[in-house]
DRENTORKOL-3810 file (N, C-alpha, C; in nm, 4 decimals):
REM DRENTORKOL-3810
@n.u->-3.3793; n.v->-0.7830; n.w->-1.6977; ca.u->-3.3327; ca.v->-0.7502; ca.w->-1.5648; c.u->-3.2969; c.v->-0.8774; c.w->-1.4898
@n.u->-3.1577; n.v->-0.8902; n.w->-1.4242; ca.u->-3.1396; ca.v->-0.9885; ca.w->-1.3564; c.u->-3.1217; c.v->-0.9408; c.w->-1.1676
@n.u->-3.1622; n.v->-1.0216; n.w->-1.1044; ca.u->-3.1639; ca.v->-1.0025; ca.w->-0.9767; c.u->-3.0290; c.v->-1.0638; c.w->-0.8962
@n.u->-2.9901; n.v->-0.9884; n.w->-0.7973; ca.u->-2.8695; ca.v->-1.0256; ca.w->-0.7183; c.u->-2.9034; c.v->-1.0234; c.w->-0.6148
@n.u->-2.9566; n.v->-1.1887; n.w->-0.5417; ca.u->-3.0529; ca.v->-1.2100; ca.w->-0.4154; c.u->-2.9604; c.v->-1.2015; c.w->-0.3450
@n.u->-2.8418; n.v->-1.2569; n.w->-0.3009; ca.u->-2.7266; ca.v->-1.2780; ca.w->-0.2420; c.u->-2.6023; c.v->-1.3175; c.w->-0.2598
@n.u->-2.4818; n.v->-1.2690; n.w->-0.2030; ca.u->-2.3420; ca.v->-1.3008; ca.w->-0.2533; c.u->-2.3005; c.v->-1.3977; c.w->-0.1514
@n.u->-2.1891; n.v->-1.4289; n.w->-0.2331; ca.u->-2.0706; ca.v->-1.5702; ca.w->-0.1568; c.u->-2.0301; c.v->-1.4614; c.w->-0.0452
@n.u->-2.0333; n.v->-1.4438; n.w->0.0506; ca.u->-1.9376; ca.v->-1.4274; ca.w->0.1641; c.u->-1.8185; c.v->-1.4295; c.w->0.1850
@n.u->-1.7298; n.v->-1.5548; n.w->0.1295; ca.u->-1.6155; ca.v->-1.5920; ca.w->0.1132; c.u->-1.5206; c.v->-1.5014; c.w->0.0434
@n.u->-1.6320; n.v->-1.4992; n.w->-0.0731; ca.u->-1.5300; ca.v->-1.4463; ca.w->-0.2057; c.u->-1.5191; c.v->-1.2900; c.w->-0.1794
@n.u->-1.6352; n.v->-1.1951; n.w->-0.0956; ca.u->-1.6186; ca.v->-1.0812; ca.w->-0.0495; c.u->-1.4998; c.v->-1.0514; c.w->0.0849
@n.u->-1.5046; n.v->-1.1208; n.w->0.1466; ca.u->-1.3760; ca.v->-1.1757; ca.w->0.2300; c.u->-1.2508; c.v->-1.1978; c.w->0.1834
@n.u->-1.1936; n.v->-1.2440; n.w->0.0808; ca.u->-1.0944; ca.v->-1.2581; ca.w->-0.0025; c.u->-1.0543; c.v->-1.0989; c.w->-0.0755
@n.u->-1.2189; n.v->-1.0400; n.w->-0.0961; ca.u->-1.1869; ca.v->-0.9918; ca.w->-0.2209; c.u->-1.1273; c.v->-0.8578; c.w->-0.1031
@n.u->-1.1764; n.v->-0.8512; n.w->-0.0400; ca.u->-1.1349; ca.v->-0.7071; ca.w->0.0511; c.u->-1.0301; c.v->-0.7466; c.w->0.1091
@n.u->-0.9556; n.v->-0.8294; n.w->0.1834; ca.u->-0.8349; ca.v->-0.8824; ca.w->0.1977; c.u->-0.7037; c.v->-0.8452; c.w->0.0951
@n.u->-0.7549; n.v->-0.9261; n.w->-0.0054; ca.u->-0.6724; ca.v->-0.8469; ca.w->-0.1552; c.u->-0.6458; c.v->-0.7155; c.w->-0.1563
@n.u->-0.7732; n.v->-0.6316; n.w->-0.1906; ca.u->-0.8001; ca.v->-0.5166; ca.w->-0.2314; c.u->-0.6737; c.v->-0.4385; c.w->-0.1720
@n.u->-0.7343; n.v->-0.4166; n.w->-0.0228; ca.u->-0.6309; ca.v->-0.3701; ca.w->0.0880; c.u->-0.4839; c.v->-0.3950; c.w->0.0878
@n.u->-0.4778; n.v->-0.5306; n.w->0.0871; ca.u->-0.3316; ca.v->-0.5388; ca.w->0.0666; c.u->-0.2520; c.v->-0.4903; c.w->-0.0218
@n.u->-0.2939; n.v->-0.5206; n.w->-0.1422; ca.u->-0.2496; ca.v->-0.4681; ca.w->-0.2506; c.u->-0.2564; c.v->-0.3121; c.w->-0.3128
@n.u->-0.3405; n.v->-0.2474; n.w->-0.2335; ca.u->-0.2894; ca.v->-0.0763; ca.w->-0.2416; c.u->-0.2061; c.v->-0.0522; c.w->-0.1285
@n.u->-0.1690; n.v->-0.1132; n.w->0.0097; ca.u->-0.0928; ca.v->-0.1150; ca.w->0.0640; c.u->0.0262; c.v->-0.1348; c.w->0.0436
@n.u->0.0383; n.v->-0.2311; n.w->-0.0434; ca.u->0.1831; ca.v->-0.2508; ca.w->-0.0947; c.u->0.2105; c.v->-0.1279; c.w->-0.2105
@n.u->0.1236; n.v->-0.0674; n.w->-0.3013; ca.u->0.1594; ca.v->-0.0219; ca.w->-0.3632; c.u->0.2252; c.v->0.1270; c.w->-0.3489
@n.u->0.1290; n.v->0.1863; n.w->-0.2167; ca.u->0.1610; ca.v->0.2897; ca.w->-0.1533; c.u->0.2682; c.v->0.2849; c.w->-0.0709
@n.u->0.3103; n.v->0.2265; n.w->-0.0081; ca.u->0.3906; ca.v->0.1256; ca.w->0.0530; c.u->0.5398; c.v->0.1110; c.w->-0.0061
@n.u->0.5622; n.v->0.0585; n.w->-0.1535; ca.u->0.6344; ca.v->0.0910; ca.w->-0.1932; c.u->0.6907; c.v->0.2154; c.w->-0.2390
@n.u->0.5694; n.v->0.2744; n.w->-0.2947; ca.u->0.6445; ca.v->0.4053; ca.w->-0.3295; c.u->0.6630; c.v->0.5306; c.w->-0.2308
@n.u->0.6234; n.v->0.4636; n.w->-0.1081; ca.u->0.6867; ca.v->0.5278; ca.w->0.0029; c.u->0.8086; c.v->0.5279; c.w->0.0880
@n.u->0.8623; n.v->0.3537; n.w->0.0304; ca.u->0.9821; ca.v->0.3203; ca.w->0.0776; c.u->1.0601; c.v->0.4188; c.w->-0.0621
@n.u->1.0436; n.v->0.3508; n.w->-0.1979; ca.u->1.1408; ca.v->0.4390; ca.w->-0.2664; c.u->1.2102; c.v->0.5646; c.w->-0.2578
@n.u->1.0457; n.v->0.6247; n.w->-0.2377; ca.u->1.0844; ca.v->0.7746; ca.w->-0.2365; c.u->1.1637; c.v->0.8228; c.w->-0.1252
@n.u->1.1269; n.v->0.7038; n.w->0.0540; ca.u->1.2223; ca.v->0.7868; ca.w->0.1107; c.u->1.3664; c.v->0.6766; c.w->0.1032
@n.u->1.3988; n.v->0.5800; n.w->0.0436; ca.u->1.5202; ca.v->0.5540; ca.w->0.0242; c.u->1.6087; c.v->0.6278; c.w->-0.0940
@n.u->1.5377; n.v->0.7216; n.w->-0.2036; ca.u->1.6122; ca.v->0.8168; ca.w->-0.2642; c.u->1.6306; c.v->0.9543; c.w->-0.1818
@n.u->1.5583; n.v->1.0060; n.w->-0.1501; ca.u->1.5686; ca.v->1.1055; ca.w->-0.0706; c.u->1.6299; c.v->1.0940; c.w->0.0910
@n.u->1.6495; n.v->1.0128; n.w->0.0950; ca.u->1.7093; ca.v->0.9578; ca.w->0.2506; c.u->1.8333; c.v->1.0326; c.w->0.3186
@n.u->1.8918; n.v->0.9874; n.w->0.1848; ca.u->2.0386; ca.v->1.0660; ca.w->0.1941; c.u->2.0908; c.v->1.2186; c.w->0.2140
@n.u->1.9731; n.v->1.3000; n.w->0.1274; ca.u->1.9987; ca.v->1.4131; ca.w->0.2244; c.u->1.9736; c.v->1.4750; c.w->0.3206
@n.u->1.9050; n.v->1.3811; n.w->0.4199; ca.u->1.8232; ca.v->1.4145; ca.w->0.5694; c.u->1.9781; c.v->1.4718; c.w->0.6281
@n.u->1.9417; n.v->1.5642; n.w->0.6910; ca.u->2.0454; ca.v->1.6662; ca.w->0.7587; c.u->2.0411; c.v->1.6099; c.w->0.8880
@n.u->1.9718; n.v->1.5143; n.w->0.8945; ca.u->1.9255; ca.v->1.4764; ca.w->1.0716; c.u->1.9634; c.v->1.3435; c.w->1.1216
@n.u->1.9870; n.v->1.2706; n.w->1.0006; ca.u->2.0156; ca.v->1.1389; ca.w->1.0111; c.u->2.1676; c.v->1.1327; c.w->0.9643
@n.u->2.2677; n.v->1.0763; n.w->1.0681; ca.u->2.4081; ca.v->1.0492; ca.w->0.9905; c.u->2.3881; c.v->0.9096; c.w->0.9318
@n.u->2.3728; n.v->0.9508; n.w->0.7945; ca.u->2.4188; ca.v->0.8469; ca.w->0.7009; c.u->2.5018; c.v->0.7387; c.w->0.6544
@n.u->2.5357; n.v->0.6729; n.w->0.7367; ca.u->2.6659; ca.v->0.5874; ca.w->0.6835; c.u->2.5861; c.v->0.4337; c.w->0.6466
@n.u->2.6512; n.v->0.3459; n.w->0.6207; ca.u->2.6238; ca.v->0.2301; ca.w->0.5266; c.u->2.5459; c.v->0.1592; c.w->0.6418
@n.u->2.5508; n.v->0.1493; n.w->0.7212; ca.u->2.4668; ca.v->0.0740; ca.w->0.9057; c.u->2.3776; c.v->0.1448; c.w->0.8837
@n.u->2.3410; n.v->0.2560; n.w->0.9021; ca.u->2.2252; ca.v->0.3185; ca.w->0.9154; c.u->2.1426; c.v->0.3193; c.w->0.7885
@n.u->2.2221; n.v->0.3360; n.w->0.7048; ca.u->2.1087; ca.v->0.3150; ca.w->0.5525; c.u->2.0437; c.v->0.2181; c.w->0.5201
@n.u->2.1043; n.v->0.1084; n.w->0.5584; ca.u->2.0777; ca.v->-0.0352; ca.w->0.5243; c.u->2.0294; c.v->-0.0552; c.w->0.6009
@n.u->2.0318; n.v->-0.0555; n.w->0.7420; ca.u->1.8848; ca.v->-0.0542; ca.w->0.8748; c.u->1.7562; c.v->0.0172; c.w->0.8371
@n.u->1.7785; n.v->0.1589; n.w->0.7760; ca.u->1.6446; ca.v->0.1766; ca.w->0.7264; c.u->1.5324; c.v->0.1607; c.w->0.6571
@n.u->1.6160; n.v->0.1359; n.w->0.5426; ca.u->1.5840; ca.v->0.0368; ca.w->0.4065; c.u->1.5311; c.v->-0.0451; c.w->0.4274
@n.u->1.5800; n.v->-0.1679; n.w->0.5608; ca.u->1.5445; ca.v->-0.2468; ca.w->0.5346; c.u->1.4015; c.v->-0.3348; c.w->0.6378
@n.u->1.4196; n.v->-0.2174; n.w->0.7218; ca.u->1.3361; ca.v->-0.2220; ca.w->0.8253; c.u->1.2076; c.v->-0.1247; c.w->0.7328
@n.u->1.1826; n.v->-0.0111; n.w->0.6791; ca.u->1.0644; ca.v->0.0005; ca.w->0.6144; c.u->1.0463; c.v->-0.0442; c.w->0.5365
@n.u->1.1121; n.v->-0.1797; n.w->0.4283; ca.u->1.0753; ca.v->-0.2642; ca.w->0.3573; c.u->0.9555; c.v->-0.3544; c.w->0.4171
@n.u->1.0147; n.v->-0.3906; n.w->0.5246; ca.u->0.9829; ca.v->-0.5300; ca.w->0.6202; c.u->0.8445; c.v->-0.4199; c.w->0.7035
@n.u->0.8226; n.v->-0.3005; n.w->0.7261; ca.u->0.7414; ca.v->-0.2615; ca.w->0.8057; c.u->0.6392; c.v->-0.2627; c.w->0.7007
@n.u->0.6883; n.v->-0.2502; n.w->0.5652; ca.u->0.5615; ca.v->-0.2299; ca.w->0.4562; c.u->0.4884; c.v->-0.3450; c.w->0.4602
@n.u->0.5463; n.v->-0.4642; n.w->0.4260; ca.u->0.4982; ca.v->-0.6074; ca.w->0.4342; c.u->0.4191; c.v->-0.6146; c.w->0.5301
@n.u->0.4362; n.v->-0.5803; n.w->0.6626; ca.u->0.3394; ca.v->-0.5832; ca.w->0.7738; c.u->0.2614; c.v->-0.4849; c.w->0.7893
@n.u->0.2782; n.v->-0.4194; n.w->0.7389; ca.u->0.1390; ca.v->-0.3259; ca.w->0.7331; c.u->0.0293; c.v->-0.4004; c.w->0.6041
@n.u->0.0749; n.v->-0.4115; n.w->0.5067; ca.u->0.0137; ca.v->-0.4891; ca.w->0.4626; c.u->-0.1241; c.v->-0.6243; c.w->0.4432
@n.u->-0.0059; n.v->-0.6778; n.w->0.5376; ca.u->-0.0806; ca.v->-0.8027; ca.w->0.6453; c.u->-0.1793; c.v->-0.7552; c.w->0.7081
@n.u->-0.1249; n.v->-0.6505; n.w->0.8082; ca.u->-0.2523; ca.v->-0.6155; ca.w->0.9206; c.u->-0.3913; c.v->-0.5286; c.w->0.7935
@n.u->-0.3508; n.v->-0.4734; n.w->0.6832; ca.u->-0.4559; ca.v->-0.3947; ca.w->0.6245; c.u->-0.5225; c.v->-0.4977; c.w->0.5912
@n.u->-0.4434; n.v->-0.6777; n.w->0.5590; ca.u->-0.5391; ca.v->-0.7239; ca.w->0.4709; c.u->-0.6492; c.v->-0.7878; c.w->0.5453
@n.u->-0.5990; n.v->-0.8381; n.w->0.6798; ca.u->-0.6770; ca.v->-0.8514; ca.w->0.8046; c.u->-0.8031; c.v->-0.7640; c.w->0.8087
@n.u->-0.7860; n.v->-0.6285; n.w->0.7747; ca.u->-0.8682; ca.v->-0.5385; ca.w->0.8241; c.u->-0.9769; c.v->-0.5170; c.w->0.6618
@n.u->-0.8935; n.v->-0.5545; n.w->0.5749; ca.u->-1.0290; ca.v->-0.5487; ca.w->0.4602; c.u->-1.0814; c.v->-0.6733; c.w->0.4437
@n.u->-1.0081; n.v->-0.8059; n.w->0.5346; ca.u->-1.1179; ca.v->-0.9137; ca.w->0.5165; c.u->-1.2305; c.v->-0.9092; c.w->0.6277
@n.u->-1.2133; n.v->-0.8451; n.w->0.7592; ca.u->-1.3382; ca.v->-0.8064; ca.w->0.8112; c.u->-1.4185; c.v->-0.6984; c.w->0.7362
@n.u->-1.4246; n.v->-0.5896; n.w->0.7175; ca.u->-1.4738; ca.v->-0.5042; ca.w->0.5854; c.u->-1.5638; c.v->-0.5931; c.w->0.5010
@n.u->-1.5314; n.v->-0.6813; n.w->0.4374; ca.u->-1.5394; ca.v->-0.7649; ca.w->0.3358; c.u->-1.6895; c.v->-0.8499; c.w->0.3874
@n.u->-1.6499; n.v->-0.8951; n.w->0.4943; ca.u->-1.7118; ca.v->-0.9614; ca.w->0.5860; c.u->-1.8982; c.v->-0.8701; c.w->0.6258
@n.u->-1.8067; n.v->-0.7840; n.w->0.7193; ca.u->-1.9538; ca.v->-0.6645; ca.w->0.6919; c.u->-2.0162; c.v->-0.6440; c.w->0.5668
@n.u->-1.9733; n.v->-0.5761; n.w->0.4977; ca.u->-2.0325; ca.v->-0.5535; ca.w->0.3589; c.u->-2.1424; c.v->-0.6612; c.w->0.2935
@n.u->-2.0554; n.v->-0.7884; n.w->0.3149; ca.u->-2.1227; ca.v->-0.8755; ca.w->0.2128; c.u->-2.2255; c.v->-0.9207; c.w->0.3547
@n.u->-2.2389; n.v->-0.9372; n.w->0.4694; ca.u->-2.3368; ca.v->-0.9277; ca.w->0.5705; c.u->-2.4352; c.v->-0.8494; c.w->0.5468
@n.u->-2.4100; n.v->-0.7701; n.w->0.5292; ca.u->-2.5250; ca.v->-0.6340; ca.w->0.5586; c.u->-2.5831; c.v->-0.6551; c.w->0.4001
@n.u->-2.4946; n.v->-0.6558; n.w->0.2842; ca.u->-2.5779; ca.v->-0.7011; ca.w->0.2093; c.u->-2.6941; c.v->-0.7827; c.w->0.1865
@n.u->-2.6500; n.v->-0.9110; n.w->0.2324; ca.u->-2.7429; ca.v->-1.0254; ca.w->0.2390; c.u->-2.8852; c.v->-0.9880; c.w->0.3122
@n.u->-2.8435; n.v->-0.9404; n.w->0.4350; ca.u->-2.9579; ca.v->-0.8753; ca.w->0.5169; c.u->-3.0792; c.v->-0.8187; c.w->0.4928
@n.u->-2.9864; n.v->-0.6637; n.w->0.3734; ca.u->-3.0885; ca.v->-0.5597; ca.w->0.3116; c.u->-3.1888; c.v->-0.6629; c.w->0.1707
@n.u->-3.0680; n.v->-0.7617; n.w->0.0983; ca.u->-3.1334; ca.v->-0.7993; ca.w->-0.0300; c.u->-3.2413; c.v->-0.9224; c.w->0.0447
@n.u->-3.2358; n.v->-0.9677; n.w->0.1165; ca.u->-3.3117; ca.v->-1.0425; ca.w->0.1403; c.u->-3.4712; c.v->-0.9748; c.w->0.2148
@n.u->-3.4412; n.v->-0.8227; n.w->0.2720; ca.u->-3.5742; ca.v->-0.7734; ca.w->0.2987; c.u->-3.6113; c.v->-0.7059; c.w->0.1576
@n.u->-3.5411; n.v->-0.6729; n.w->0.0677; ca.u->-3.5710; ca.v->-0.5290; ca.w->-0.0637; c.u->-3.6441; c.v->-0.6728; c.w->-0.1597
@n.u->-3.5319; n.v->-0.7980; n.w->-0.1600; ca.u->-3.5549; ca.v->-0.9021; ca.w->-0.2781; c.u->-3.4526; c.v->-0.8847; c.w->-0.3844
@n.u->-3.3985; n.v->-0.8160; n.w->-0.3428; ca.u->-3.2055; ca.v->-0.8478; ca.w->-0.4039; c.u->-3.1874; c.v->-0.7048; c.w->-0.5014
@n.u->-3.0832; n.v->-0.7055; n.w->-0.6010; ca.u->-3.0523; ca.v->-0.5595; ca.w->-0.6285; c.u->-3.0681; c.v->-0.6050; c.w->-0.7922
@n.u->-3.1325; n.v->-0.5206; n.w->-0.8782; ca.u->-3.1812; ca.v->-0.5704; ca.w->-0.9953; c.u->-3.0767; c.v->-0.4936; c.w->-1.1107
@n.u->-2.9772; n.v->-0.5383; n.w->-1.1876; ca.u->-2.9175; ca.v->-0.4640; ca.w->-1.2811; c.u->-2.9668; c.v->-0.5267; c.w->-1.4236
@n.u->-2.9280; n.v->-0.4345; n.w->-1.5006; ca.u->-2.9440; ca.v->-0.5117; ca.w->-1.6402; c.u->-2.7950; c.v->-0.5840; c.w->-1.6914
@n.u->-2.8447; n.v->-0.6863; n.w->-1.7600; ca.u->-2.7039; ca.v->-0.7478; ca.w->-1.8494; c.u->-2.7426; c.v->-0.7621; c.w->-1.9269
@n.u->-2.6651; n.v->-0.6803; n.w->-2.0757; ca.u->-2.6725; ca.v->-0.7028; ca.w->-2.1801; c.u->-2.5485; c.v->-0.8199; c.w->-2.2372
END
């Protein structure tokens, strides 16, 4: 049995930063795709080459920033987590797994 008294902080900070971002982008993209294939037959939107290419390219650029702000928001996450960790393992005496 090995014990896990406490974690890097940092690297939980990074790691939720990442995390976030990167399903953000992924959802993200396939939210731009899907509505830049399907775009075209919106009955609501007149379609011409200005407007397609404004949309495109503005929820490209809105994905990226959403992104950003998620990764903002999973490096605080990150932050808590590995806090509150430290907290509990240091009253319990850390979290005991096996490694084989």
């Amino acid at each position: 049995m090995k014990t896990i008294k406490s974690v890097n902080v940092g690297s939980f900070v990074l790691y939720g930063a990442i995390l976030s971002a990167f399903w953000t982008l992924v959802f993200g993209l396939i939210y731009w795709i899907v509505g830049w294939i399907t775009g075209a037959s919106s009955a609501y939107i007149d379609m011409n080459l200005a407007n397609w290419t404004m949309f495109t390219f503005t929820t490209l650029i809105g994905v990226f920033g959403k992104a950003l702000i998620t990764a903002f928001a999973g490096a605080v996450g990150g932050l808590v987590v590995s806090l509150v960790y430290n907290i509990v393992a240091k009253t319990m005496g850390g979290l005991k797994i096996n490694v084989e």
